[in-house]
C-alpha positions as CSV (number, residue, x, y, z in Angstrom):
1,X,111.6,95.7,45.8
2,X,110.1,96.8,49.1
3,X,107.9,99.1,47.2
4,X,106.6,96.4,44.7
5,X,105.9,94.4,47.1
6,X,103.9,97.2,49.7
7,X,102.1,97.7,46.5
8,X,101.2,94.2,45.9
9,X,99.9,93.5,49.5
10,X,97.7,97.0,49.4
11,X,96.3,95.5,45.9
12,X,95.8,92.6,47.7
13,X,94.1,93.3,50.5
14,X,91.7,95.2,47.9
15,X,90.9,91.9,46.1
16,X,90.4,90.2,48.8
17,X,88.0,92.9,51.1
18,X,85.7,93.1,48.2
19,X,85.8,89.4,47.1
20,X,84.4,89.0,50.8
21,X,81.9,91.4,50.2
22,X,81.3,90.2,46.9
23,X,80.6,86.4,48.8
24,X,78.6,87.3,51.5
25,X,76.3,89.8,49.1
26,X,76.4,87.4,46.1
27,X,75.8,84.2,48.3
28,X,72.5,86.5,49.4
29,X,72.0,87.4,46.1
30,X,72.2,84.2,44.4
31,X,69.9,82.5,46.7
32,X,67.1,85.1,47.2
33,X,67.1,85.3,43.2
34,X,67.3,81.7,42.4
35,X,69.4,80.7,39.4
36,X,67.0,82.3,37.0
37,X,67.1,85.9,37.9
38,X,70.5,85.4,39.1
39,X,71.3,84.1,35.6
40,X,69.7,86.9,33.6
41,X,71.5,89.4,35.5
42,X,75.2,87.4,34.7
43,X,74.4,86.9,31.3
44,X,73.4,90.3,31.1
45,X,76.8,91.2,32.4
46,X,78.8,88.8,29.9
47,X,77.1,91.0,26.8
48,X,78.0,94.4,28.4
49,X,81.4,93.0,29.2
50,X,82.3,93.0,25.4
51,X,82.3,96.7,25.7
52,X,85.8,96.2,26.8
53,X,87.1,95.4,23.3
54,X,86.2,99.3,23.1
55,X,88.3,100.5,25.6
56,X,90.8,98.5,24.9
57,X,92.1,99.7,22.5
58,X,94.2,101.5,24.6
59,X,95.6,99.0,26.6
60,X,96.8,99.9,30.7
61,X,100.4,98.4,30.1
62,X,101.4,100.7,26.8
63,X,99.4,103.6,28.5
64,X,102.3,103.4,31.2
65,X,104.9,103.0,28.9
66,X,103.9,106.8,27.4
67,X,104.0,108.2,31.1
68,X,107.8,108.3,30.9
69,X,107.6,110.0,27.4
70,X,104.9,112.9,27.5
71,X,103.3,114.7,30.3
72,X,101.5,112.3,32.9
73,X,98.1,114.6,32.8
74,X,98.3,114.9,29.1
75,X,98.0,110.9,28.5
76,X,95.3,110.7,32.0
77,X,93.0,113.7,30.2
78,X,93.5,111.9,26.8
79,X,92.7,108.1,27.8
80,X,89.7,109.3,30.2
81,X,88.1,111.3,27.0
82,X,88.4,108.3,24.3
83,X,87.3,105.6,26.8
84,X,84.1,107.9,27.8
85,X,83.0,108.8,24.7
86,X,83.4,104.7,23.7
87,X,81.5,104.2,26.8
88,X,79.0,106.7,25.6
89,X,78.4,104.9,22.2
90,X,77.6,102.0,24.0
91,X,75.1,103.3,26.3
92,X,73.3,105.0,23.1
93,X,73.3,101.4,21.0
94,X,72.3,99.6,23.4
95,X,69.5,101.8,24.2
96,X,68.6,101.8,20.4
97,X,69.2,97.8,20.0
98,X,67.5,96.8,22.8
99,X,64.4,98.8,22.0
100,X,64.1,97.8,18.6
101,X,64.4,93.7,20.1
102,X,61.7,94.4,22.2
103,X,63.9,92.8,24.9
104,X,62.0,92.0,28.5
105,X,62.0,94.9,30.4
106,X,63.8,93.7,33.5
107,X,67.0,92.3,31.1
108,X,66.6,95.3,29.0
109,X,66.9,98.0,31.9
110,X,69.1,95.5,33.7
111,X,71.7,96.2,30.2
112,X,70.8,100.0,30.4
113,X,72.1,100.4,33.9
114,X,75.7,98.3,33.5
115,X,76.2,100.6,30.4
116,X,75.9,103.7,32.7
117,X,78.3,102.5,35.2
118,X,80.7,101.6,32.2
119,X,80.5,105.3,31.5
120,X,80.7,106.4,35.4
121,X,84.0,104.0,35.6
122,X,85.9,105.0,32.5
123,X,85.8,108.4,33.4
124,X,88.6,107.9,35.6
125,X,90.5,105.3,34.3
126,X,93.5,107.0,33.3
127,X,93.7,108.4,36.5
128,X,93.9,104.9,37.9
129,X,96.3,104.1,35.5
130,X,98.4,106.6,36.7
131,X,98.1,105.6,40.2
132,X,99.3,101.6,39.7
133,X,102.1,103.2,37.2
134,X,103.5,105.2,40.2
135,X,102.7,102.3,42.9
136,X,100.6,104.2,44.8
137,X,98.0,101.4,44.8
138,X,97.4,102.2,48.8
139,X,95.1,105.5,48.2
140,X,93.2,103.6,45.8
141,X,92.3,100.9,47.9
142,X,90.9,102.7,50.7
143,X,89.0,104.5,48.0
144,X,87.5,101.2,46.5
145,X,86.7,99.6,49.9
146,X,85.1,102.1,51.0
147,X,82.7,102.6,48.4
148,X,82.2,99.1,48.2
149,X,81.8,99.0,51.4
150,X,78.7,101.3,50.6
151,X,77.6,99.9,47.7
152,X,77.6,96.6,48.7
153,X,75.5,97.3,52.5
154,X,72.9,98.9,50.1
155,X,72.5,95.7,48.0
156,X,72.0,93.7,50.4
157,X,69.3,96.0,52.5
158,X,67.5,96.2,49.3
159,X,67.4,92.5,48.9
160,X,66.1,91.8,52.5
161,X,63.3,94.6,51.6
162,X,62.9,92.6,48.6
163,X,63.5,94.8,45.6
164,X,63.7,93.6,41.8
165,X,67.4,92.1,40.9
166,X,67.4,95.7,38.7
167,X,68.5,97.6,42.3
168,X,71.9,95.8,42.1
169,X,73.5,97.2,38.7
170,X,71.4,101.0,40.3
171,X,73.2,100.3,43.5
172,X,76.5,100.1,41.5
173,X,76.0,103.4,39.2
174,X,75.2,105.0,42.5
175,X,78.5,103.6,44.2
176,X,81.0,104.6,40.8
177,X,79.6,107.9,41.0
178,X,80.4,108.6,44.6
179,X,84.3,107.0,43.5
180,X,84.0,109.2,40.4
181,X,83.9,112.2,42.4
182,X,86.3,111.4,44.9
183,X,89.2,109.2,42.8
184,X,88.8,113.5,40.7
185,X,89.6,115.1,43.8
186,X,92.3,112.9,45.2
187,X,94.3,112.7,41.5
188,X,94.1,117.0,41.9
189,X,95.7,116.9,45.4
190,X,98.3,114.2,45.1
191,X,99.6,115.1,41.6
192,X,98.6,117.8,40.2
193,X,98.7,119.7,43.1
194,X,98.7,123.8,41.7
195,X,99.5,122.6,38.1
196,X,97.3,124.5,35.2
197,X,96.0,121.5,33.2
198,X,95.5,121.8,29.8
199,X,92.5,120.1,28.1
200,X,94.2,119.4,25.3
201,X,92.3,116.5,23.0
202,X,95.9,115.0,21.2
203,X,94.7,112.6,18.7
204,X,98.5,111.9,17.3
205,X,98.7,111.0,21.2
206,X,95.9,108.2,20.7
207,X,96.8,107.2,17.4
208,X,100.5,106.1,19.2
209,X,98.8,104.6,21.3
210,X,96.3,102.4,19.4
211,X,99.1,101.6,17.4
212,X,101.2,100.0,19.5
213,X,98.3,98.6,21.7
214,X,97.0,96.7,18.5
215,X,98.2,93.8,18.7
216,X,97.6,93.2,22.3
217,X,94.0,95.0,21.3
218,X,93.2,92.1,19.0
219,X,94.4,89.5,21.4
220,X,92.2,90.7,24.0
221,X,89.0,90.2,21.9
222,X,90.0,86.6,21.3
223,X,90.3,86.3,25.6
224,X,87.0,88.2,25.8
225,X,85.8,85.9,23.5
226,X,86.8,82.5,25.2
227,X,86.2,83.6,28.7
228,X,83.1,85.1,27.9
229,X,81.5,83.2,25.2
230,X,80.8,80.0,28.2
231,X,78.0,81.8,29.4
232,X,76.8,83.6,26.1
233,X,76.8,80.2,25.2
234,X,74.9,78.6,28.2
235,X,72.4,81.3,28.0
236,X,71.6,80.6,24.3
237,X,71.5,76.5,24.0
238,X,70.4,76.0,27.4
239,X,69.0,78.7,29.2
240,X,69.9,81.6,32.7
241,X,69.4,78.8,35.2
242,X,72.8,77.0,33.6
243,X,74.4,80.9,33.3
244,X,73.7,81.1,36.8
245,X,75.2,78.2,38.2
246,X,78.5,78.2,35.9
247,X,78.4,81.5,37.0
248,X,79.0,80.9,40.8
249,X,81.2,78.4,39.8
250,X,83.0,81.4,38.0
251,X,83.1,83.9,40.9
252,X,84.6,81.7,43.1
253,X,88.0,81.0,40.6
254,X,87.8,84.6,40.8
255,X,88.7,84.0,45.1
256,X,91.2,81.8,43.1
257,X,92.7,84.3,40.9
258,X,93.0,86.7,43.4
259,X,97.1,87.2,43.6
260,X,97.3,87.2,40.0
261,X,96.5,90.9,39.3
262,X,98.0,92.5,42.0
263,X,101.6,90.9,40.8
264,X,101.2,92.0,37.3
265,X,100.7,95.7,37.9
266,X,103.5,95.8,40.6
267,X,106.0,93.5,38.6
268,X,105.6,96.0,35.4
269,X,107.4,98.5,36.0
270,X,110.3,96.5,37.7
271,X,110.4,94.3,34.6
272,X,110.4,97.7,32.2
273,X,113.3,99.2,34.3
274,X,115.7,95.8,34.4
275,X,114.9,95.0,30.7
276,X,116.3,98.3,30.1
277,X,119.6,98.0,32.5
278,X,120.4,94.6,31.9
279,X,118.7,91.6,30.0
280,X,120.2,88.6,31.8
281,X,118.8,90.2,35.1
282,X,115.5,90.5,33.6
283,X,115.5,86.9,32.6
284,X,116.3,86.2,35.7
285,X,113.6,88.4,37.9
286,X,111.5,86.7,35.3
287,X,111.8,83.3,35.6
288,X,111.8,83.7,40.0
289,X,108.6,85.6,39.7
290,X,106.5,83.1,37.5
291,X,107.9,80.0,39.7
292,X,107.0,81.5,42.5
293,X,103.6,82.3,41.0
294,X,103.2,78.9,39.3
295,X,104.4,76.5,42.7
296,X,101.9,78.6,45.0
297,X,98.9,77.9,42.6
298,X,99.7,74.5,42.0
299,X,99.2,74.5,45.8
300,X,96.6,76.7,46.2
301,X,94.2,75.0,43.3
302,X,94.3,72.0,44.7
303,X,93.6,73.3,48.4
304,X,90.5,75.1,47.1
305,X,88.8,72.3,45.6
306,X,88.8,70.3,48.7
307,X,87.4,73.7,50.6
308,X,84.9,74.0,48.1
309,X,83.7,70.5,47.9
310,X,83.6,70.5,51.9
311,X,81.7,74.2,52.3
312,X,79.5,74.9,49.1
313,X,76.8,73.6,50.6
314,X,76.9,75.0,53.6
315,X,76.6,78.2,52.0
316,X,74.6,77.8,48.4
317,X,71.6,76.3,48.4
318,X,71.4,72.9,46.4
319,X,70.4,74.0,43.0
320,X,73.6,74.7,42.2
321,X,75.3,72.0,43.3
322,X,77.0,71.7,39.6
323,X,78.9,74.3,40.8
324,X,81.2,72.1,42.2
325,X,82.4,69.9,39.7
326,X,82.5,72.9,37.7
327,X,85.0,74.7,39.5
328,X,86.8,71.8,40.1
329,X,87.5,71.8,36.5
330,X,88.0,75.9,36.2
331,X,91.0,75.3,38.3
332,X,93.0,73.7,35.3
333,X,91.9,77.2,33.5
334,X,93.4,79.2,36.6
335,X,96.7,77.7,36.8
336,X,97.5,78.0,33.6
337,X,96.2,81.7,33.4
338,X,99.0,81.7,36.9
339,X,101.8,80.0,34.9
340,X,101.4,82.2,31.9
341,X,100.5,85.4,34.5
342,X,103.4,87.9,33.0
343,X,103.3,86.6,29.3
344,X,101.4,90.0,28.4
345,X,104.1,91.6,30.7
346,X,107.1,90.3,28.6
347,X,106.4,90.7,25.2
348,X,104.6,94.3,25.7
349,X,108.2,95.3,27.0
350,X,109.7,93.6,24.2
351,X,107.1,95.0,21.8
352,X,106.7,91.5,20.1
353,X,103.1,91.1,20.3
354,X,101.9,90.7,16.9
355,X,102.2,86.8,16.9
356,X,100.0,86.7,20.5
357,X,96.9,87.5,18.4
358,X,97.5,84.8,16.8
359,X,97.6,82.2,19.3
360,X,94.6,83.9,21.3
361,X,92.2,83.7,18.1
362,X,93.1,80.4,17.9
363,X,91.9,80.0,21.6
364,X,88.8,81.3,20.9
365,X,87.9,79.2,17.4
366,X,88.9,76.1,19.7
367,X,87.0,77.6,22.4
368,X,83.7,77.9,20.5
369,X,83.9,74.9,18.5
370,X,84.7,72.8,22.1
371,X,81.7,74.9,23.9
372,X,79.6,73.7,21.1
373,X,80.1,70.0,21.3
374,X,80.4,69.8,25.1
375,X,77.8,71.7,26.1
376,X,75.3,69.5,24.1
377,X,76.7,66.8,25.8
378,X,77.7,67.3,29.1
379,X,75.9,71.1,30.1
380,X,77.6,73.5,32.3
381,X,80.3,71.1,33.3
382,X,81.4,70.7,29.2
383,X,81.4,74.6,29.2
384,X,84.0,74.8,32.0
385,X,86.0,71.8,30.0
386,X,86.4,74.1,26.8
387,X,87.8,76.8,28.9
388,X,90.3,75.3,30.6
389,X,90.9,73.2,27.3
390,X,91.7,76.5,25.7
391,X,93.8,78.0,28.2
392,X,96.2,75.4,28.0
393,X,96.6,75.8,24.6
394,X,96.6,79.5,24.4
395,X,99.2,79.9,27.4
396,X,101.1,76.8,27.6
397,X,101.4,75.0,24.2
398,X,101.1,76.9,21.6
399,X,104.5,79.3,22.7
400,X,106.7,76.1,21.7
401,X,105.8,76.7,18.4
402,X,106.1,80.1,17.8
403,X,110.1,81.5,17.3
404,X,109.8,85.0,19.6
405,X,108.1,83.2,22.4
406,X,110.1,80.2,23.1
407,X,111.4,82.2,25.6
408,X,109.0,82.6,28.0
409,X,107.6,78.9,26.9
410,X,110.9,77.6,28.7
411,X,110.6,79.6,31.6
412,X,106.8,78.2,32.3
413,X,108.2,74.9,31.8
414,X,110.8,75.0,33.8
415,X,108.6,76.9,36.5
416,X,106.5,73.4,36.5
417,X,109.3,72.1,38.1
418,X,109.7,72.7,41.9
419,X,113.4,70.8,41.7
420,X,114.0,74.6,41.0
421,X,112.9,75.3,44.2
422,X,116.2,75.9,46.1
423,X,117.6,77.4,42.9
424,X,115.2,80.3,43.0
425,X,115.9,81.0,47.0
426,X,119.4,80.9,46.2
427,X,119.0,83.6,43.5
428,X,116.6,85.7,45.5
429,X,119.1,85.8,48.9
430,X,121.7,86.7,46.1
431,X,119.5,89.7,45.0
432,X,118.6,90.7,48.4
433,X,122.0,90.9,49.4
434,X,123.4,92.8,46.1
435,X,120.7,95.6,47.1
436,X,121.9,95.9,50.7
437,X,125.4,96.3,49.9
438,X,124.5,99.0,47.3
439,X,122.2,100.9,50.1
């Protein structure tokens, strides 16, 4: 446990280094733009972000699940080649699509550029793969910060020199190469030290795992879809100034949101190893875990909106004051994404996540129809209503009626409840204890 939880606070302190980075240089950014420019470039960033549905169809948590069962560098080399040459595909169509639109030539080079450093970044994502599924989360956070670190000093010299809003996706292709290199060179030391590596291309290896990513593949394009069609949206009825202001409203849930991802990679393989050993103790891990989670953002979302409300404009200049009832609504979509944090945990371990496609598409139909209607009526602030809207739905309801997932339904529900509170100590002194004798 002592390990999981080393390996959350070094993923933490990650989020939260570069989310300080990412305020301080995206406050600049934001306000020496103006919500136009600033717009453009975050809309252009919502199209390149359905690239994903790409890459994801090999998805991080089944990737892991193969490192017990074949040779860790096989399934690295293997995921790093399919999710370049996806990455590559994209570049080239969007180079061919965009020319043919006659897009602008700031958007269009502004596209070209976030499709290079798709391809700089998925050269290496097995690797990091391989780095959360061993917990070694420490080396690379010192990697990320400080490249960031770079990357983000650079930004914001070029913005006081005033340079185009196209330096800051350059300034990021420059900053994924430099981690490109290095992340290469630190996987060779650490792990494969004087092993002979074998560029084997396995495609029954990739067809295993497509298949059993499927499922979880097809319910990622509805999440894409319904957290990324608000701005896609925006940008079409109404126009980058609105992108750019639910956008800041979106990068601050993401200050929100911060714990969230940091617990489900360290939690994973915890919850794989107990399911396996014994199934009331992994109903139990479970159910502390997400009431922890759940309690702290219940506390936590409300905190932030009073922050926010006090600071923003202290910091933003006024034209995005819609930010803030924006966010305020956001919120519902964050603690529900909290409550339902290690849904995608569960049933990947169980391998019942056939009917989870379901439920997402569902989301995103809802979604669409809801960002339709409230947009037209009440702008960026209807767009942040569908989303939370649709969360609820996707992660809270919608489990009661569906037979395999009642099970995890309950447990949000009863996580709801902080009567459970003393309950949950209780169990976790009882843990604690049961691990000391052993030791």
């Amino acid at each position: 446990m002592n390990k999981i939880l080393k390996n959350i606070g070094w993923l933490l302190f990650d989020k939260v280094f570069i989310l300080i980075l990412q305020f301080f240089i995206g406050v600049k950014i934001a306000n020496y733009y103006g919500s136009d420019n600033f717009g453009m470039y975050n809309y252009a960033i919502s199209i390149i972000a359905f690239s994903s549905i790409l890459f994801e169809l090999l998805n991080d948590r089944v990737i892991k699940k193969f490192f017990e069962d074949q040779k860790f560098s096989l399934v690295v080399f293997n995921v790093n080649i399919f999710r370049n040459f996806m990455a590559i595909l994209i570049l080239a169509f969007t180079i061919i699509v965009g020319f043919v639109l006659k897009l602008s030539a700031l958007f269009y080079y502004t596209l070209i550029f976030l499709c290079i450093d798709n391809l700089l970044i998925t050269s290496t994502q097995g690797i990091e793969i391989y780095f959360d599924y061993k917990l070694n989360s420490k080396n690379l956070v010192i990697l990320n910060n400080i490249v960031k670190l770079l990357s983000y000093s650079l930004q914001y010299v070029f913005v006081i020199l005033g340079y185009s809003i196209l330096i800051i996706p350059i300034v990021r292709c420059l900053g994924s190469f430099i981690r490109l290199v290095i992340l290469k060179y630190m996987y060779k030391v650490i792990y494969l030290k004087k092993e002979k590596i074998e560029l084997n291309l396995n495609f029954i290896l990739i067809k295993d795992i497509i298949k059993e990513s499927f499922f979880l593949w097809l319910t990622f394009i509805g999440f894409l879809i319904y957290t990324q069609t608000d701005k896609i949206m925006l940008g079409s009825m109404l126009g980058n100034k609105e992108v750019g202001i639910y956008s800041i409203a979106g990068n601050l849930t993401q200050v929100l949101i911060i714990l969230i991802t940091p617990i489900q990679i360290s939690i994973f393989p915890k919850m794989l190893e107990l399911y396996r050993k014994n199934y009331k103790e992994y109903c139990r891990f479970y159910f502390n875990v997400n009431f922890i989670i759940t309690q702290s953002y219940l506390f936590l979302s409300v905190l932030s909106i009073i922050v926010v409300k006090i600071l923003f404009l202290k910091i933003f200049s006024t034209e995005y004051i819609l930010s803030i009832p924006t966010y305020a609504i956001l919120t519902v979509s964050v603690f529900f994404r909290a409550n339902g944090a290690l849904q995608t945990t569960h049933v990947t371990i169980k391998n019942i996540t056939k009917k989870i496609f379901y439920k997402t598409m569902v989301g995103s139909v809802v979604n669409i129809i809801l960002n339709y209607i409230f947009i037209k009526t009440y702008g960026v602030i209807g767009a942040a209503l569908s989303t939370s809207i649709a969360h609820f739905l996707t992660l809270f309801v919608m489990d009661f009626f569906i037979k395999e997932y009642r099970e995890q339904a309950w447990i949000q529900l009863k996580s709801l409840n902080p009567c459970y509170f003393k309950c949950v100590l209780r169990s976790i002194q009882i843990t604690n204890k049961e691990g000391n004798e052993k030791l």
